[in-house]
C-alpha positions as CSV (number, residue, x, y, z in Angstrom):
1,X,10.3,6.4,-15.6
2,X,9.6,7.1,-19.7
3,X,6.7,5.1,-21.3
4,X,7.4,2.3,-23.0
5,X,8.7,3.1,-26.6
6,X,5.9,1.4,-29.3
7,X,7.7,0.0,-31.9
8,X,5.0,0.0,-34.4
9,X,1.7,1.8,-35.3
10,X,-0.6,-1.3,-36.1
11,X,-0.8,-3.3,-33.7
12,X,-3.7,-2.0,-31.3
13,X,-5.2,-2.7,-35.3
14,X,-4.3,-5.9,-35.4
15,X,-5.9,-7.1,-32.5
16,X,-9.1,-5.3,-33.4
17,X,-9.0,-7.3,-36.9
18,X,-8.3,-10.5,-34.9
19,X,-10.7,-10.3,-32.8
20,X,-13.4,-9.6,-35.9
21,X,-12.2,-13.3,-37.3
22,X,-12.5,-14.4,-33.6
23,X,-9.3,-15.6,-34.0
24,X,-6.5,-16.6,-31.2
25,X,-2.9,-15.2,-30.9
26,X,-2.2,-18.9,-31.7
27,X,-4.5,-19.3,-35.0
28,X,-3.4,-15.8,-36.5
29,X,0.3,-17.1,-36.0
30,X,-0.7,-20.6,-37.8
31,X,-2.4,-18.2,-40.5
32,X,0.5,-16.1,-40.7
33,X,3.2,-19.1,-40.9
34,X,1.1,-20.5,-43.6
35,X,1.6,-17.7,-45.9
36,X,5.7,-18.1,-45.4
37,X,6.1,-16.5,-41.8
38,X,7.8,-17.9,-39.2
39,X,5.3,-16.4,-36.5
40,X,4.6,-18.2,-32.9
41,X,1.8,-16.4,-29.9
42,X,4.7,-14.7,-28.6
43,X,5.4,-12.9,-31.7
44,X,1.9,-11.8,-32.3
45,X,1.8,-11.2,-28.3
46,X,4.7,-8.6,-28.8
47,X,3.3,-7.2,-32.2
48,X,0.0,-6.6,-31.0
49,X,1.6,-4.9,-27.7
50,X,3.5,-2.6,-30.2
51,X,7.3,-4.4,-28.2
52,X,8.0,-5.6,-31.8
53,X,8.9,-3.4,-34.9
54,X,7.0,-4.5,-38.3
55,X,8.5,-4.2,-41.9
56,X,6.4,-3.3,-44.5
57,X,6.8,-6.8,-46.3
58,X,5.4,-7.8,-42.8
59,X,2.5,-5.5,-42.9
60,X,1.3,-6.5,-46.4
61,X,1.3,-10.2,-45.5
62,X,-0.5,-9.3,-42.2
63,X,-3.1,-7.1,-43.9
64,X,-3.3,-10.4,-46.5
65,X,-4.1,-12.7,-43.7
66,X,-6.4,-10.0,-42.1
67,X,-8.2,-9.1,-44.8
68,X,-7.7,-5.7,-44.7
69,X,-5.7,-2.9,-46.2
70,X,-2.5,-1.7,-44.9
71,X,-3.8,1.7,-44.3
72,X,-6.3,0.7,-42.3
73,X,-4.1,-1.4,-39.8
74,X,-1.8,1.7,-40.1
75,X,-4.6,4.4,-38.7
76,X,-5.2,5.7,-35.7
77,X,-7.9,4.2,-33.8
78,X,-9.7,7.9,-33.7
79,X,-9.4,7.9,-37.2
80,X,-11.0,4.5,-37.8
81,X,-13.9,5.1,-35.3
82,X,-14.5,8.9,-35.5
83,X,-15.0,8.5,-39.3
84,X,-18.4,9.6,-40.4
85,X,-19.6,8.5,-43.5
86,X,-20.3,11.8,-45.0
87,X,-16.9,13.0,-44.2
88,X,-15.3,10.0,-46.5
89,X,-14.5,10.1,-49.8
90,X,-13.1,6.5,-50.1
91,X,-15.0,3.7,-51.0
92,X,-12.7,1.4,-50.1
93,X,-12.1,2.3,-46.6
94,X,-16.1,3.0,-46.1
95,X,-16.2,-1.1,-47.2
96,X,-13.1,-1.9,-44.8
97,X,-14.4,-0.2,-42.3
98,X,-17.9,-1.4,-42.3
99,X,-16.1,-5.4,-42.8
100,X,-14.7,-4.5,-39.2
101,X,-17.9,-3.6,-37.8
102,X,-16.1,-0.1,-37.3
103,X,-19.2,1.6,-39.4
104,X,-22.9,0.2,-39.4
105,X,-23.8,-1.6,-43.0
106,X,-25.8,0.7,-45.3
């Protein structure tokens, strides 16, 4: 029996970013729904387990809500932990990076 097919690339992200706001399935649906999205637990449940697909008008209100950029919830999780300062050449993922406790502060 095959692996399950993931159906999108940022949720393992998502739940990181959650759990940075110490936020609930529950309160990051409320969150989302406030912005226009008609989001319940089980939705983020299944978005965060990568069972549902994300549009990208979807991603931008997530990384919105998040507080982070849409790259960032699209990378790799290598990518966002094995990055070494001295390797980046982005400010602006250094800064989102070290928001998510992903880098130490300077």
């Amino acid at each position: 029996m095959s692996a399950p097919k993931r159906l999108n690339q940022c949720g393992p992200q998502v739940v990181k970013s959650r759990h940075i706001h110490q936020w609930t399935q529950t309160e990051l649906a409320a969150r989302l729904s406030k912005q226009g999205w008609k989001a319940s637990r089980d939705m983020v449940a299944a978005l965060e387990t990568q069972r549902r697909a994300v549009s990208d008008q979807e991603l931008m209100l997530l990384s919105r809500v998040l507080r982070v950029t849409p790259s960032l919830l699209l990378a790799f999780e290598s990518e966002c932990i094995k990055i070494c300062p001295y390797q980046a050449e982005n400010e602006r993922l250094l800064t989102q990076l070290r928001r998510l406790k992903l880098l130490p502060a300077e």
